[in-house]
N, C-alpha and C positions, 0 to 999 in steps of 0.2 A: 504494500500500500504506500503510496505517495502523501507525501505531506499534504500536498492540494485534494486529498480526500481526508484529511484528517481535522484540518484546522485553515480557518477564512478569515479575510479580511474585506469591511466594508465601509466606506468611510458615514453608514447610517448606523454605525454598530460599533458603538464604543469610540466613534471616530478612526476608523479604523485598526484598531486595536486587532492583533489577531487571536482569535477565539478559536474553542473546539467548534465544530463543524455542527450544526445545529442546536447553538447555546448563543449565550450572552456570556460565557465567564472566559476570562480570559489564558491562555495557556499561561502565561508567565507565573499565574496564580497556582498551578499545580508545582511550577519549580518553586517559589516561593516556600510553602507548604514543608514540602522534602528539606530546601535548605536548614528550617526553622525547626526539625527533627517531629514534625507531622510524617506519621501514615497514609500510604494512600487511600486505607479506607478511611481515615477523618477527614481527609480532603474530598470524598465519595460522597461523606454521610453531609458533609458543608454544601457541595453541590450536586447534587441529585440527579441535573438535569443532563451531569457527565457520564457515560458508564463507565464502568470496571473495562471495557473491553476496549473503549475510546482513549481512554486514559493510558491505557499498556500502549498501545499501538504508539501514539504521539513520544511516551518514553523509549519505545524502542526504535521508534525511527530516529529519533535524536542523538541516540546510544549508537546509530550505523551512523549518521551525519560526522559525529565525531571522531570516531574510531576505525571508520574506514580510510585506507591510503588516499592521502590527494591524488586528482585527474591530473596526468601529467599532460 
């Protein structure tokens, strides 16, 4: 899955802030969360409107963004 299935940016939504994909809450709010030694289920149970399964995806595409070799 592509980030552009994951998480959107609209500038009527949050002013463009990018959000999960059919929400208002913003991703940076789930890094946030993790930084500040929250769970991700307390950051689940904060926003509801996230799932468990929207939330892994976004982490683990993040976790390839990162950790994969630059395009040379």
């Amino acid at each position: 899955m592509s980030a552009s299935d994951l998480i959107t940016t609209d500038p009527e939504i949050l002013g463009g802030v990018p959000v999960f994909k059919g929400t208002r809450v913003p991703v940076k709010t789930l890094f946030e969360y993790l930084e500040n030694g929250y769970s991700l289920d307390e950051f689940l149970e904060c926003f509801p409107s996230v799932t468990r399964d929207l939330a892994g995806e976004v982490l683990e595409c993040s976790e390839q963004a990162l950790l994969s070799p630059a395009a040379s």
